[in-house]
N, CA, C and O atoms as CSV, one atom per row, in Angstrom:
chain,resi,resn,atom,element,x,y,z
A,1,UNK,N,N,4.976,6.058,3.597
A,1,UNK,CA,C,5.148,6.965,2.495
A,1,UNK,C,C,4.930,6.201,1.196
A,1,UNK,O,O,5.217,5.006,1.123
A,2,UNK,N,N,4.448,6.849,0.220
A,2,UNK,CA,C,4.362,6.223,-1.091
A,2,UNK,C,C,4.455,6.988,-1.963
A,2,UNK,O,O,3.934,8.085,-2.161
A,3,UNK,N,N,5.209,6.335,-2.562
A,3,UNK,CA,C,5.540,6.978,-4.375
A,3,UNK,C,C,5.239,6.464,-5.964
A,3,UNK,O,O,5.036,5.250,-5.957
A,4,UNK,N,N,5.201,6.720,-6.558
A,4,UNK,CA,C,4.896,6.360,-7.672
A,4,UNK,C,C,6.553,6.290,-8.738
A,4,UNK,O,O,7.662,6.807,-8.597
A,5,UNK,N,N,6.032,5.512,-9.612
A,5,UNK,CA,C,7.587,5.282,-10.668
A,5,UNK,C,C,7.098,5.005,-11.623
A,5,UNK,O,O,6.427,3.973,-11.638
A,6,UNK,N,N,7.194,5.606,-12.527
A,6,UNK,CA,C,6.713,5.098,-14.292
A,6,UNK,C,C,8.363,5.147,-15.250
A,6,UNK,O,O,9.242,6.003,-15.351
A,7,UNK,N,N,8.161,3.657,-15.865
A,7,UNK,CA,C,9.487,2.407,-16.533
A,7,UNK,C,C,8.995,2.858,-17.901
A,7,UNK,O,O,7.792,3.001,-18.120
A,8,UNK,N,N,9.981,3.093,-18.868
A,8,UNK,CA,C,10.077,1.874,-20.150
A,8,UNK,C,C,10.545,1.018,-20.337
A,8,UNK,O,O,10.790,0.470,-21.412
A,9,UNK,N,N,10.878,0.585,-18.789
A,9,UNK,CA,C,11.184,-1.063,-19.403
A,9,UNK,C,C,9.987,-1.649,-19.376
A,9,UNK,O,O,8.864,-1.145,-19.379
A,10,UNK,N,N,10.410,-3.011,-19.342
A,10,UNK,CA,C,9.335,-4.339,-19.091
A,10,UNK,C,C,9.218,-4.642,-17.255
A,10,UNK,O,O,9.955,-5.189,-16.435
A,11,UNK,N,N,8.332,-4.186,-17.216
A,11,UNK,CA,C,7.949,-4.801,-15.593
A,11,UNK,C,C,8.657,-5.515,-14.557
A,11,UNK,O,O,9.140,-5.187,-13.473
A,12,UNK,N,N,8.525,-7.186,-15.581
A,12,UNK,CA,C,9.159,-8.383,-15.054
A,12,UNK,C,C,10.791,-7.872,-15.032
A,12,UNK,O,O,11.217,-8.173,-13.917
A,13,UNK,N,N,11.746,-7.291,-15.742
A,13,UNK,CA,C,12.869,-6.926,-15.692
A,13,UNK,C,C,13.096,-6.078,-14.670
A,13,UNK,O,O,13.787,-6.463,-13.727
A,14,UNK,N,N,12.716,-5.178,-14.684
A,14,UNK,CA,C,12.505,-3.510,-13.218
A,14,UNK,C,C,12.359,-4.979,-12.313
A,14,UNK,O,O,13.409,-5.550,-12.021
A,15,UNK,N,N,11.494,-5.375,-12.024
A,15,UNK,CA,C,11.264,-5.961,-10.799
A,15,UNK,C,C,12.440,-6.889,-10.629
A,15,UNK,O,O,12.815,-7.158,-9.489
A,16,UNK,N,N,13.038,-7.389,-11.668
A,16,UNK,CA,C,14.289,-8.614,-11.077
A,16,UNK,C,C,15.712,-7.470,-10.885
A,16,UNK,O,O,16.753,-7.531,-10.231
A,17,UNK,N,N,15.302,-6.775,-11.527
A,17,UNK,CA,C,16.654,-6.034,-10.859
A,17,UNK,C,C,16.468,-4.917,-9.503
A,17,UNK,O,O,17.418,-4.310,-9.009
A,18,UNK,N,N,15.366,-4.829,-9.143
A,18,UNK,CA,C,15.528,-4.274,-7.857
A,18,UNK,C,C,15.084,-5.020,-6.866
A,18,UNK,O,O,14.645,-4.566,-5.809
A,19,UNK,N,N,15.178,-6.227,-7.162
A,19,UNK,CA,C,15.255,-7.543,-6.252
A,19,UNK,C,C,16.557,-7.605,-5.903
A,19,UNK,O,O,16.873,-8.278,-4.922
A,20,UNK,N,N,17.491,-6.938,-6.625
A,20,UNK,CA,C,19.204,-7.312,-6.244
A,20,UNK,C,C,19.115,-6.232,-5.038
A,20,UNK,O,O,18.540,-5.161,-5.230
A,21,UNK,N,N,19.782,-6.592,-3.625
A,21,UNK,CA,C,19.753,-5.473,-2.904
A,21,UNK,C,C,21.022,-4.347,-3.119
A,21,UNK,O,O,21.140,-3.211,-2.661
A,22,UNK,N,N,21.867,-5.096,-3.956
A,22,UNK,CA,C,22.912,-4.341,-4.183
A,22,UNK,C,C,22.428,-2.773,-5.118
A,22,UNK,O,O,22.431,-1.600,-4.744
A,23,UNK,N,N,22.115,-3.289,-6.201
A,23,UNK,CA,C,21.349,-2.263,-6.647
A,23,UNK,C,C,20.571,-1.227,-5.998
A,23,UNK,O,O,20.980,-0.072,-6.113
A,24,UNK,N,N,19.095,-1.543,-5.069
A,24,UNK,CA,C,18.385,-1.411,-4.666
A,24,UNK,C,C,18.629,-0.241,-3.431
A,24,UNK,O,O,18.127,0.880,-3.358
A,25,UNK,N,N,19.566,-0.903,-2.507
A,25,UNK,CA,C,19.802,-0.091,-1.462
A,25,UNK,C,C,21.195,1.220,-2.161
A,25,UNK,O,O,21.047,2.394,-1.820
A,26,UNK,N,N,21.878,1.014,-2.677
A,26,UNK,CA,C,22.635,2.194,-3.505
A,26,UNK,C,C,22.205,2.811,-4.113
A,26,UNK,O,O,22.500,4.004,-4.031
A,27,UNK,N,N,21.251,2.362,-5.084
A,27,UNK,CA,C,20.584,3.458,-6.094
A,27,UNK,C,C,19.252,4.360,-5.691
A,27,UNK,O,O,18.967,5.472,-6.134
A,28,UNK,N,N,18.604,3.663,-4.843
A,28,UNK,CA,C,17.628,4.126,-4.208
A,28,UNK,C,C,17.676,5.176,-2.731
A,28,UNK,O,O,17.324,6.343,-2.561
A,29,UNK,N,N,18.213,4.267,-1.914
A,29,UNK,CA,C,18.549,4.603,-0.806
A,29,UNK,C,C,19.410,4.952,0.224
A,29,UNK,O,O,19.417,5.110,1.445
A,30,UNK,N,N,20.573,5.044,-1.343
A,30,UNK,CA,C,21.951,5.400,-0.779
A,30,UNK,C,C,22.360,4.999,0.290
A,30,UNK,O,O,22.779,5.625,1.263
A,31,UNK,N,N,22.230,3.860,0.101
A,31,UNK,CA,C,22.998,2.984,1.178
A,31,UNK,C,C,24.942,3.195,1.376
A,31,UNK,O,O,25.646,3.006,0.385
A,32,UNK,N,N,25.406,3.480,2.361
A,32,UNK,CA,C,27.061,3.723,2.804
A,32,UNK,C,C,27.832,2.181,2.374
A,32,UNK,O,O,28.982,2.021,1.964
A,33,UNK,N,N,26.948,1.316,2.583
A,33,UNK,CA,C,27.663,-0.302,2.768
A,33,UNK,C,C,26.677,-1.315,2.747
A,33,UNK,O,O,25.735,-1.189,3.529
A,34,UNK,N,N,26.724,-2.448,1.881
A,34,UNK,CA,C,25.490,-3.763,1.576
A,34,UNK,C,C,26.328,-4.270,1.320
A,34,UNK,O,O,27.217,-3.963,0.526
A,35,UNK,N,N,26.117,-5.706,2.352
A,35,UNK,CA,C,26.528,-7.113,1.817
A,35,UNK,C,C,25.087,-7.731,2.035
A,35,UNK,O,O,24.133,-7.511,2.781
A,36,UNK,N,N,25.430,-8.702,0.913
A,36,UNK,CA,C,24.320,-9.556,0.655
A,36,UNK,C,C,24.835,-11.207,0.728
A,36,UNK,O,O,25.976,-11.540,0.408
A,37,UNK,N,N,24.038,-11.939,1.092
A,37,UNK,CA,C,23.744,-13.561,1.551
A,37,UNK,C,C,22.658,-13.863,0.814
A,37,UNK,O,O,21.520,-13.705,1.256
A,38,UNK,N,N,22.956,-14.404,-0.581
A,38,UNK,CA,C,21.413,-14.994,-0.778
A,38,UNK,C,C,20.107,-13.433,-0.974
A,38,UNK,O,O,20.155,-12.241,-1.276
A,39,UNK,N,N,19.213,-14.331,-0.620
A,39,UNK,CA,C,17.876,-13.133,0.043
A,39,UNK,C,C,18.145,-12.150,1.114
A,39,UNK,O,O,17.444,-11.144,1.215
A,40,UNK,N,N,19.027,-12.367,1.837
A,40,UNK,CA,C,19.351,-11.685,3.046
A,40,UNK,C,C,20.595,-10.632,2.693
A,40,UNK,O,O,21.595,-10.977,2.063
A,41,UNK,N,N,20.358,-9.276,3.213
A,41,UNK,CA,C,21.492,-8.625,3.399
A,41,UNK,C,C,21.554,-7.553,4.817
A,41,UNK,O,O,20.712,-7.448,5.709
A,42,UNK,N,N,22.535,-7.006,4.695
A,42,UNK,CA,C,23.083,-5.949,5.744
A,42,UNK,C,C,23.324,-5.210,4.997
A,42,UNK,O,O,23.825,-5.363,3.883
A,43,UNK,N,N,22.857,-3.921,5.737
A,43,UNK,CA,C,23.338,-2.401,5.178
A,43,UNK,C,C,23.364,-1.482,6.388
A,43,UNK,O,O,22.857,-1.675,7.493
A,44,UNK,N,N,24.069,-0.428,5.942
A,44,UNK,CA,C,24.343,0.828,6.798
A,44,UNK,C,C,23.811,2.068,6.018
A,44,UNK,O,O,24.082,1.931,4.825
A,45,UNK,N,N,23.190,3.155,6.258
A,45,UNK,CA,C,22.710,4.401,6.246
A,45,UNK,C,C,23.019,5.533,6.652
A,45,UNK,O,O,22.161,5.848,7.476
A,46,UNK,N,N,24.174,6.779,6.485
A,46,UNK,CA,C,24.450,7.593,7.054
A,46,UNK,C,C,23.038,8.910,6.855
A,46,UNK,O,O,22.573,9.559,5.918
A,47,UNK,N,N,22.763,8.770,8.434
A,47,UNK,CA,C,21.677,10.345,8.135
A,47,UNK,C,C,21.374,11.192,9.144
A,47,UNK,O,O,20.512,11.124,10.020
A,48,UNK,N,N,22.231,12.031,8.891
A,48,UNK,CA,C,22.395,13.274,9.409
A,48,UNK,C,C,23.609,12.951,10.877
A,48,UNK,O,O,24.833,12.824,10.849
A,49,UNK,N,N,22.894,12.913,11.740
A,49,UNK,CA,C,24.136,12.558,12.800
A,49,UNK,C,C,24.064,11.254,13.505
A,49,UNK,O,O,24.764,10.913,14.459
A,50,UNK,N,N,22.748,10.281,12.677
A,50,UNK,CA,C,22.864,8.907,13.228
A,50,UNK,C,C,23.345,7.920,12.034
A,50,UNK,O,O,22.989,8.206,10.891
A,51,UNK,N,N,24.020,6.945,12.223
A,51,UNK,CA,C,24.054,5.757,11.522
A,51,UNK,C,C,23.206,4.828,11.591
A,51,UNK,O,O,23.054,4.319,12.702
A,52,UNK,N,N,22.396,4.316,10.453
A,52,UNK,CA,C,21.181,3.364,10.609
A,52,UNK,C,C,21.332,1.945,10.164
A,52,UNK,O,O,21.149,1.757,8.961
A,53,UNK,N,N,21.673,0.765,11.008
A,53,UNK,CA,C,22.213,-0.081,10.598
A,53,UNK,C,C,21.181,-1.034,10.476
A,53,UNK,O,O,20.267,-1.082,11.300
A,54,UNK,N,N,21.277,-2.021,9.224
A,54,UNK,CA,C,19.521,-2.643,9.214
A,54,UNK,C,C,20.184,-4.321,8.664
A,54,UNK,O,O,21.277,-4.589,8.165
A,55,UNK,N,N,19.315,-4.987,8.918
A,55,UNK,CA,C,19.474,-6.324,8.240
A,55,UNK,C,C,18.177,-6.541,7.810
A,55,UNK,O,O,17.195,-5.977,8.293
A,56,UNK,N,N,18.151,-7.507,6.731
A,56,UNK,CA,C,16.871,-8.626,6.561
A,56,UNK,C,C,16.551,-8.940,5.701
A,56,UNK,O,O,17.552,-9.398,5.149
A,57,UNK,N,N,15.126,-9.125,4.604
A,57,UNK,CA,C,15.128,-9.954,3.431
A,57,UNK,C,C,14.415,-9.785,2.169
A,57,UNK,O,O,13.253,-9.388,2.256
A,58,UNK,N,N,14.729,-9.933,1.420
A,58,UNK,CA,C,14.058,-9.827,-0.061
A,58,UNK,C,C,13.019,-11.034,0.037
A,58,UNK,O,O,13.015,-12.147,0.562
A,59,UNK,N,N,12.163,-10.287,-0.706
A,59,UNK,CA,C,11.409,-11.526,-1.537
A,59,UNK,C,C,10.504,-10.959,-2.490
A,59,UNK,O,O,9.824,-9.948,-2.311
A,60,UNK,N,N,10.537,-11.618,-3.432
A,60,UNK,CA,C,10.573,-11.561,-4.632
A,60,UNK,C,C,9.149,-12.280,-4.823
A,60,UNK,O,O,9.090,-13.362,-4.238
A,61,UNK,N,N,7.914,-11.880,-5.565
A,61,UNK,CA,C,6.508,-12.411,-5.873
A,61,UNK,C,C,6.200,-11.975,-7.223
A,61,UNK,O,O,6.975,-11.722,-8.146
A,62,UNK,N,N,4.975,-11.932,-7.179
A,62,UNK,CA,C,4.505,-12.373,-8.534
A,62,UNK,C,C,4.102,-10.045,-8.786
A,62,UNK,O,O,3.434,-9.404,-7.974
A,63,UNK,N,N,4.630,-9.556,-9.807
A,63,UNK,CA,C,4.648,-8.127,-9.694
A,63,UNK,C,C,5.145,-7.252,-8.162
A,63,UNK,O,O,5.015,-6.069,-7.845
A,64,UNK,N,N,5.693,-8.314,-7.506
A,64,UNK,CA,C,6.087,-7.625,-6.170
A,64,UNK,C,C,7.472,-7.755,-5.397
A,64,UNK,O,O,7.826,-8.910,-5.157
A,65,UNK,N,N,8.335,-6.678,-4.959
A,65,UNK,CA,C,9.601,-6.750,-4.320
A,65,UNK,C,C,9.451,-6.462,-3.323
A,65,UNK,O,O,8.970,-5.333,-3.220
A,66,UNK,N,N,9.718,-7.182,-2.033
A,66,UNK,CA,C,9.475,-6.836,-0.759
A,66,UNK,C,C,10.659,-6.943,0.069
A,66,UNK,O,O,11.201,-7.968,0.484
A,67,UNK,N,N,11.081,-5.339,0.305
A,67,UNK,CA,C,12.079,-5.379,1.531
A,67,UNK,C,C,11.917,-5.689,2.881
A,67,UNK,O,O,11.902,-4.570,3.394
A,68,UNK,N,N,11.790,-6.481,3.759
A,68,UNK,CA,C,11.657,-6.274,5.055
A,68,UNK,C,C,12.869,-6.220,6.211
A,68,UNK,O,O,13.758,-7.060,6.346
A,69,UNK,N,N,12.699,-5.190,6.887
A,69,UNK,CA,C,14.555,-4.921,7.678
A,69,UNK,C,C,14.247,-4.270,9.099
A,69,UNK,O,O,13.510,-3.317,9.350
A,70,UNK,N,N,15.010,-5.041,9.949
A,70,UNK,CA,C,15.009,-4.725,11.257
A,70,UNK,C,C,15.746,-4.104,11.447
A,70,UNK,O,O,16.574,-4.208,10.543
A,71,UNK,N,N,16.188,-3.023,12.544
A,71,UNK,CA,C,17.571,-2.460,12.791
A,71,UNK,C,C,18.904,-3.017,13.890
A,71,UNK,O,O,18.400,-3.629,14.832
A,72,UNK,N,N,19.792,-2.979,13.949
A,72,UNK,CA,C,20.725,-3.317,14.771
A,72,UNK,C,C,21.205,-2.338,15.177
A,72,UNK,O,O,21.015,-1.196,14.757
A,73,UNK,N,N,22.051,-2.768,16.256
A,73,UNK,CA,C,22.111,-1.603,17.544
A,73,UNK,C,C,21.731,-0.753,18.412
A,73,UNK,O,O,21.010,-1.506,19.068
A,74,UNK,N,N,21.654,0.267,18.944
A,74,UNK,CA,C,21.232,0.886,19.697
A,74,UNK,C,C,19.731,0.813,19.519
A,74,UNK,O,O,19.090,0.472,20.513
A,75,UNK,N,N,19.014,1.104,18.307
A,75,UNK,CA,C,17.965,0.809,18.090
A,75,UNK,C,C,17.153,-0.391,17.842
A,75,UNK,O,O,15.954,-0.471,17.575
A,76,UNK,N,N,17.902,-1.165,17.961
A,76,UNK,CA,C,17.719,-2.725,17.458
A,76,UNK,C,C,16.142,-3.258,17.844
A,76,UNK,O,O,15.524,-2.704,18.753
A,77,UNK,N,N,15.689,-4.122,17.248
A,77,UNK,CA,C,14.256,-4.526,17.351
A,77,UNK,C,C,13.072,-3.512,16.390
A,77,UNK,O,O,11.893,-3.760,16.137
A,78,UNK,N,N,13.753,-2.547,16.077
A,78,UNK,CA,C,12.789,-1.598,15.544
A,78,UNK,C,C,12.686,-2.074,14.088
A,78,UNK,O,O,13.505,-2.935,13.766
A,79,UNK,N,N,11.746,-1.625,13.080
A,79,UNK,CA,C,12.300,-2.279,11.554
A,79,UNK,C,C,11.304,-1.114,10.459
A,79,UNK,O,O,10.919,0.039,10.654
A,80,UNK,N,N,11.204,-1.716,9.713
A,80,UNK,CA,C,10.112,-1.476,8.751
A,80,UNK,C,C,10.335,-2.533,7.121
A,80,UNK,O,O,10.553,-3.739,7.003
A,81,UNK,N,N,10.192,-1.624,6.239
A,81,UNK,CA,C,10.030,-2.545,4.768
A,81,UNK,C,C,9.973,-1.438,3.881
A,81,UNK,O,O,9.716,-0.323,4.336
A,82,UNK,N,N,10.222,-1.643,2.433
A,82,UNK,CA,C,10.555,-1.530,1.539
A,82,UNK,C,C,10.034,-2.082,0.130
A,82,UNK,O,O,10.526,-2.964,-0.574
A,83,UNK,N,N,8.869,-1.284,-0.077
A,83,UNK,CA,C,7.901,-2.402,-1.443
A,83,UNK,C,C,7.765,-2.021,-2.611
A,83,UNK,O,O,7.309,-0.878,-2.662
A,84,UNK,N,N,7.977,-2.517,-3.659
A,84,UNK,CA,C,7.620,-2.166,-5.093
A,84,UNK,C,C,6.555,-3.025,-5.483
A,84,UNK,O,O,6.592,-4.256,-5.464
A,85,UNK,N,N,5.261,-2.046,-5.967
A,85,UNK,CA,C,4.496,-3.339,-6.602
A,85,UNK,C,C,4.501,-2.680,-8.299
A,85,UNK,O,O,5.021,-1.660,-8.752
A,86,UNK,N,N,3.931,-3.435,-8.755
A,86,UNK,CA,C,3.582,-3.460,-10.691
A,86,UNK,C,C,2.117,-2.960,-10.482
A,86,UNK,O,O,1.338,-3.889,-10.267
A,87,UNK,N,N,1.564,-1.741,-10.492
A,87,UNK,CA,C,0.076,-1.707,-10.777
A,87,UNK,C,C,-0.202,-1.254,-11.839
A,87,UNK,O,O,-1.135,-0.461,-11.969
A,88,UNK,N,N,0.345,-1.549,-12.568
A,88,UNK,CA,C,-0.164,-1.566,-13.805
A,88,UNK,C,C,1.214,-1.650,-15.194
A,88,UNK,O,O,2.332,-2.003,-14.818
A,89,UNK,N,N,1.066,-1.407,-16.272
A,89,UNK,CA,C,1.935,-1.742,-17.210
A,89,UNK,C,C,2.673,-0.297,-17.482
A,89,UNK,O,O,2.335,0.730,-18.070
A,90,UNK,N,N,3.728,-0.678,-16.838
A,90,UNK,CA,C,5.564,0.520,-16.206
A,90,UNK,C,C,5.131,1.456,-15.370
A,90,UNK,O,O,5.758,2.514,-15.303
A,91,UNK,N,N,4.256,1.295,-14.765
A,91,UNK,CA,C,3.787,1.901,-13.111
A,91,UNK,C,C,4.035,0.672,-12.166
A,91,UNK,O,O,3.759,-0.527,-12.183
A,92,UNK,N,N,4.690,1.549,-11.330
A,92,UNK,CA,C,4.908,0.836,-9.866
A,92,UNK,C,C,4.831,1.769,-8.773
A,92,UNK,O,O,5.448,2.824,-8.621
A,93,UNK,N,N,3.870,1.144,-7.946
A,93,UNK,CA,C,3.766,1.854,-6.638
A,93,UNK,C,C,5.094,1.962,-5.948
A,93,UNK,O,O,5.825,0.988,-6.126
A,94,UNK,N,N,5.564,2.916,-5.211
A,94,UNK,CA,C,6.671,2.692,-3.840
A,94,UNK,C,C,6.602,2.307,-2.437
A,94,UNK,O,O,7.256,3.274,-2.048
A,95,UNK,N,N,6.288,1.560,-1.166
A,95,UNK,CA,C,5.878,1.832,-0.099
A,95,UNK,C,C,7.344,1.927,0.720
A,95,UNK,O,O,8.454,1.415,0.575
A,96,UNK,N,N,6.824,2.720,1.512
A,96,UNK,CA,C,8.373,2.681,2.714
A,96,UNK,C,C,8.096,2.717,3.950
A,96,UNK,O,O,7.433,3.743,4.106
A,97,UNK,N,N,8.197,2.285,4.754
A,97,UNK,CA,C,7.538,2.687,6.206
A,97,UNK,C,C,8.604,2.087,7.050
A,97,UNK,O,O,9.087,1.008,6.704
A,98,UNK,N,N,9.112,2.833,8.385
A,98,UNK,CA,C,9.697,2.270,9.113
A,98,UNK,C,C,9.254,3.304,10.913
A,98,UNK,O,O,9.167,4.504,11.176
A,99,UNK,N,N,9.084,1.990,11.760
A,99,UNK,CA,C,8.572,2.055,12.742
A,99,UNK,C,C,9.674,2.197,14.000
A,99,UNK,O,O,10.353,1.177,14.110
A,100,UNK,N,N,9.968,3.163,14.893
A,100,UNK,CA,C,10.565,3.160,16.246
A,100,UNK,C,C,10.677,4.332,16.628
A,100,UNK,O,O,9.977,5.203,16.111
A,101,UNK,N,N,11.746,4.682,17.803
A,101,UNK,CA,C,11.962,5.674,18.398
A,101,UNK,C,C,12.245,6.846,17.547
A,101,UNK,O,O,11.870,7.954,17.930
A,102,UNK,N,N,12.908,6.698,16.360
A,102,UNK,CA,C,13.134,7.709,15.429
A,102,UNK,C,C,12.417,8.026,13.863
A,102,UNK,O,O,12.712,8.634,12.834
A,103,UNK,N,N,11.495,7.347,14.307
A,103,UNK,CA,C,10.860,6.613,13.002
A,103,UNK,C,C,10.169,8.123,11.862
A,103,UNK,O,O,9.985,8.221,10.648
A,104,UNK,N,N,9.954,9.117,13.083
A,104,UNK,CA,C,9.395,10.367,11.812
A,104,UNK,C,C,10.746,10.664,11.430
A,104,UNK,O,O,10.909,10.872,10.227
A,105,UNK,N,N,11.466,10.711,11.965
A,105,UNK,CA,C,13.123,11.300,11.658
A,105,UNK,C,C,13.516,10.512,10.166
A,105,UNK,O,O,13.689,10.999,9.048
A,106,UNK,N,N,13.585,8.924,10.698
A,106,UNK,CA,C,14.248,8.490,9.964
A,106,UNK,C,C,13.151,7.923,8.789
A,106,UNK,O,O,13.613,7.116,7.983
A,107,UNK,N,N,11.434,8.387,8.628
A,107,UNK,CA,C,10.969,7.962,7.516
A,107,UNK,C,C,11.036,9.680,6.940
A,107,UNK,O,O,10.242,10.189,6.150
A,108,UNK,N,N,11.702,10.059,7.309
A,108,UNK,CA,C,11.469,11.620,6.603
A,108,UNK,C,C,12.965,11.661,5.516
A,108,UNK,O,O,12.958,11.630,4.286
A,109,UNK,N,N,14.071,11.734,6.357
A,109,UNK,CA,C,15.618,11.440,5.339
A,109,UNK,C,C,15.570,10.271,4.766
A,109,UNK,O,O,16.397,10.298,3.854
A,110,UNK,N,N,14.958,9.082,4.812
A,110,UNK,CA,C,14.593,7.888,4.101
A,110,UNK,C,C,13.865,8.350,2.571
A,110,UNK,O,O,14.392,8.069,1.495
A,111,UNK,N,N,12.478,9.155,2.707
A,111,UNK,CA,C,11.478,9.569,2.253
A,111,UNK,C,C,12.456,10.216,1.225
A,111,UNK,O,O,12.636,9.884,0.054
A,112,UNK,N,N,13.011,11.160,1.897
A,112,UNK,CA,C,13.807,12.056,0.935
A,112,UNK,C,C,14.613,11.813,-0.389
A,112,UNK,O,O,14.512,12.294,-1.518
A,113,UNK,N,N,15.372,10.974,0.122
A,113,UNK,CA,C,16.117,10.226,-0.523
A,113,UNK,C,C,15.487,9.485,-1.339
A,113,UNK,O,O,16.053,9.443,-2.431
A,114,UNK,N,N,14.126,8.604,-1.246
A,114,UNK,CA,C,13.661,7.714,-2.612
A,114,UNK,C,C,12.827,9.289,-3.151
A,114,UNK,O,O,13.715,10.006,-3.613
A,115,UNK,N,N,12.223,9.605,-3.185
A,115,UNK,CA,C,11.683,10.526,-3.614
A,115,UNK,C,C,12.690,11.262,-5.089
A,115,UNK,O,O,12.313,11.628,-6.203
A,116,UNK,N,N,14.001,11.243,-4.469
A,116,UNK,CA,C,15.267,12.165,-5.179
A,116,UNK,C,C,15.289,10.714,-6.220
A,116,UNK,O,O,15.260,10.804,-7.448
A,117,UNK,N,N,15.337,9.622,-5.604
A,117,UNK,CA,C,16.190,8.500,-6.472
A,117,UNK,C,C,15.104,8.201,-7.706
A,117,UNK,O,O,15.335,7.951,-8.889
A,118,UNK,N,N,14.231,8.282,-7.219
A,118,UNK,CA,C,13.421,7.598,-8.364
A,118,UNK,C,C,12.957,8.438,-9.374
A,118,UNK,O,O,12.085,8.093,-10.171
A,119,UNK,N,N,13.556,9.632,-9.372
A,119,UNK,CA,C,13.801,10.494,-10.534
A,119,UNK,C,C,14.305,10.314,-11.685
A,119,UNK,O,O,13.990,10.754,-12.791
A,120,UNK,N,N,15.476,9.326,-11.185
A,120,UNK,CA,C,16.785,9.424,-12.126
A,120,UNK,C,C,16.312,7.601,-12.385
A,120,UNK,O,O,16.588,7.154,-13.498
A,121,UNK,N,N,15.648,6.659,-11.396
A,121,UNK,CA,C,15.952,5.475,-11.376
A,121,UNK,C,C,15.437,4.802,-12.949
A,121,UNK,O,O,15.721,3.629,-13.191
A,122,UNK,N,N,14.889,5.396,-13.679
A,122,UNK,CA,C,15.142,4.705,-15.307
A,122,UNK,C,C,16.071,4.650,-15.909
A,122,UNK,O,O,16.209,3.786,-16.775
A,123,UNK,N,N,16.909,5.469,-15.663
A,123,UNK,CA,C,18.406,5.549,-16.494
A,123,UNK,C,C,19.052,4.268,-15.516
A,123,UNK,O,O,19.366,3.113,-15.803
A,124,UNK,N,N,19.089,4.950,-14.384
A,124,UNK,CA,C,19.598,3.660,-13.794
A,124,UNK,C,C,19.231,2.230,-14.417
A,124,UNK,O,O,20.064,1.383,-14.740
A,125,UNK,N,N,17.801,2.105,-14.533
A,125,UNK,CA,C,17.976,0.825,-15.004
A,125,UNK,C,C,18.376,0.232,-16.077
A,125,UNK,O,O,18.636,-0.944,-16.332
A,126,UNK,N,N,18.400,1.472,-16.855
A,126,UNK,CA,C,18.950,1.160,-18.534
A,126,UNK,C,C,20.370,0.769,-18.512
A,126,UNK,O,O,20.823,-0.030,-19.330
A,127,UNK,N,N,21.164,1.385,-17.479
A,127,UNK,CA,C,22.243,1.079,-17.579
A,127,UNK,C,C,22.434,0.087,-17.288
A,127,UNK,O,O,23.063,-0.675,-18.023
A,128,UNK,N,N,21.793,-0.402,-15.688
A,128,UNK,CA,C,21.894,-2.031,-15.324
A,128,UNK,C,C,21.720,-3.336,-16.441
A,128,UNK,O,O,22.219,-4.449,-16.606
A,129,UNK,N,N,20.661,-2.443,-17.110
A,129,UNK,CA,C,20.518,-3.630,-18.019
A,129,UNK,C,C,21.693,-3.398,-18.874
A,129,UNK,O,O,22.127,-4.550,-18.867
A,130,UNK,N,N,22.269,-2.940,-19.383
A,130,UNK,CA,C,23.303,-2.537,-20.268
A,130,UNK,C,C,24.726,-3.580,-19.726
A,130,UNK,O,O,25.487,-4.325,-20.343
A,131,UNK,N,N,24.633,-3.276,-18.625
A,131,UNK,CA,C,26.091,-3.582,-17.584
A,131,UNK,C,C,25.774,-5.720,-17.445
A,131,UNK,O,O,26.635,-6.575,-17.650
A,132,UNK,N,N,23.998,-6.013,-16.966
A,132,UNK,CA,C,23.899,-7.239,-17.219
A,132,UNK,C,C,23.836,-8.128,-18.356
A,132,UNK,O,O,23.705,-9.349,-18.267
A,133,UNK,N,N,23.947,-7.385,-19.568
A,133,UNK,CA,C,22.844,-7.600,-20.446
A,133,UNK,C,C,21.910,-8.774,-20.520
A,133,UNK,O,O,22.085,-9.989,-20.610
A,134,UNK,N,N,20.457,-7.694,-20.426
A,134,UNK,CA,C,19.580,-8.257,-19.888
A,134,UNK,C,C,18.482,-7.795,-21.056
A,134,UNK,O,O,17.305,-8.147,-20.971
């Protein structure tokens, strides 16, 4: 799936703050629960009548945020990712894709959800920056 996002912020800023997964997976993807390690975190996903439990890692490039996350439990081994790029100046592409047994299910209430978030996600960031000052 892909989406589009147009910032008034500055690029390089949008991109370091949705490098935080804390941010990232709450504001976006309404994440239930994130702990984070470093680059690495865990999160949980309530959707619809499954719980989607994921681990794995940030990384952070040059105009680019890259989620990549496997799942745990019942579904475990399955994964996908999570990408923001900069194509151009306060445009950013969205990518989302996640691959397994439930994967139209769960890229559809996934889908949903950034689709809803990135409506609102400029204010969001104004505030972040507000709250870091940044």
């Amino acid at each position: 799936m892909e989406f589009t996002f147009y910032t008034n912020h500055e690029i390089n800023v949008v991109l370091l703050i949705i490098a935080d997964p804390n941010f990232t997976l709450y504001k976006i993807l309404d994440a239930d629960v994130v702990r984070v390690n470093g680059n690495a975190y865990e999160a949980s996903f309530t959707l619809g009548f499954i719980v989607l439990m994921v681990h794995g890692v940030v990384y952070l490039g040059n105009n680019k945020v890259s989620y990549k996350f496997n799942t745990i439990g019942i579904s475990g081994g399955e994964g996908g990712f999570l990408e923001f790029t900069a194509v151009r100046d306060r445009e950013i592409k969205v990518l989302f894709e996640y691959e397994g047994k439930l994967g139209s299910f769960i890229n559809f209430m996934l889908g949903r959800r950034i689709s809803k978030n990135i409506k609102k996600l400029d204010e969001e960031i104004r505030l972040e920056r507000i709250k870091r000052k940044i």
